[in-house]
C-alpha positions in Angstrom: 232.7 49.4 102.2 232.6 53.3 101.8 236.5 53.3 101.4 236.2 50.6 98.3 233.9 52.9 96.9 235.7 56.0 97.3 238.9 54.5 95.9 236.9 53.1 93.4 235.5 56.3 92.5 239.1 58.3 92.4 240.3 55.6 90.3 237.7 56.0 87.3 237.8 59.9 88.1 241.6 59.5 87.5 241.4 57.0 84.7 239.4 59.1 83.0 240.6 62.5 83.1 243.9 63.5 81.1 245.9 65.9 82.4 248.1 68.1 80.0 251.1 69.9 81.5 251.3 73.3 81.5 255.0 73.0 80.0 254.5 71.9 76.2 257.9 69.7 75.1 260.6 70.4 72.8 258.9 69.8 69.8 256.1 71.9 71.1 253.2 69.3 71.8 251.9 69.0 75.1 251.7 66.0 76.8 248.9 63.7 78.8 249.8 62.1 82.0 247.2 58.9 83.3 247.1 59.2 86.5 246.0 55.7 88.8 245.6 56.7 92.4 246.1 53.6 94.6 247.0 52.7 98.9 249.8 50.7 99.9 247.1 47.7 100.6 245.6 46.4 97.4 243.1 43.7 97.0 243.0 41.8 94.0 240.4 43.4 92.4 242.7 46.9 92.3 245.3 45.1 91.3 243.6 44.1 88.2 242.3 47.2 87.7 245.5 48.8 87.5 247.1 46.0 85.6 243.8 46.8 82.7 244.5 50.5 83.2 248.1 50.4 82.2 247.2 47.8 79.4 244.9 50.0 77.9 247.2 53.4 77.7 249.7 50.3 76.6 247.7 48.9 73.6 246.0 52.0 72.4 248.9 54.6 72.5 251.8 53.1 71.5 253.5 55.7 69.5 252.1 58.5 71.9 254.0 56.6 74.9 257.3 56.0 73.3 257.3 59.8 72.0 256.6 60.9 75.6 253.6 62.6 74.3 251.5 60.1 77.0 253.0 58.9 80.4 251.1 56.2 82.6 251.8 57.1 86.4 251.1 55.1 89.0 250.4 57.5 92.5 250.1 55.9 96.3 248.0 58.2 97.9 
């Protein structure tokens, strides 16, 4: 139970913290990266949470994404 809840916890903490690059790009904007920190076992429940993650950086930053401005990445800690 205390390992559910402490992956649950890293995976709002990463969901909602941003994390600009120290590098900005060529057209000099920096860029966001969405972290989702996972384990090599996932329940359902994580599964869907990752799926709703990437959906929501999907449907609410399209142009952002396919500029490169916004990257999803998906981490197996």
């Amino acid at each position: 139970m205390l390992r559910k809840t402490i992956l649950i916890f890293v995976l709002v903490l990463s969901i909602s913290i941003f994390s600009a690059d120290n590098t900005a790009t060529a057209a000099g904007r920096e860029s966001l990266t969405v972290y989702y920190f996972h384990t090599t076992y996932r329940c359902l429940s994580c599964t869907f949470l990752k799926e709703y993650t990437r959906d929501a950086v999907m449907k609410n930053f399209p142009a952002e994404l396919k500029s490169g401005r916004i990257r999803f990445v998906s981490l197996n800690v």
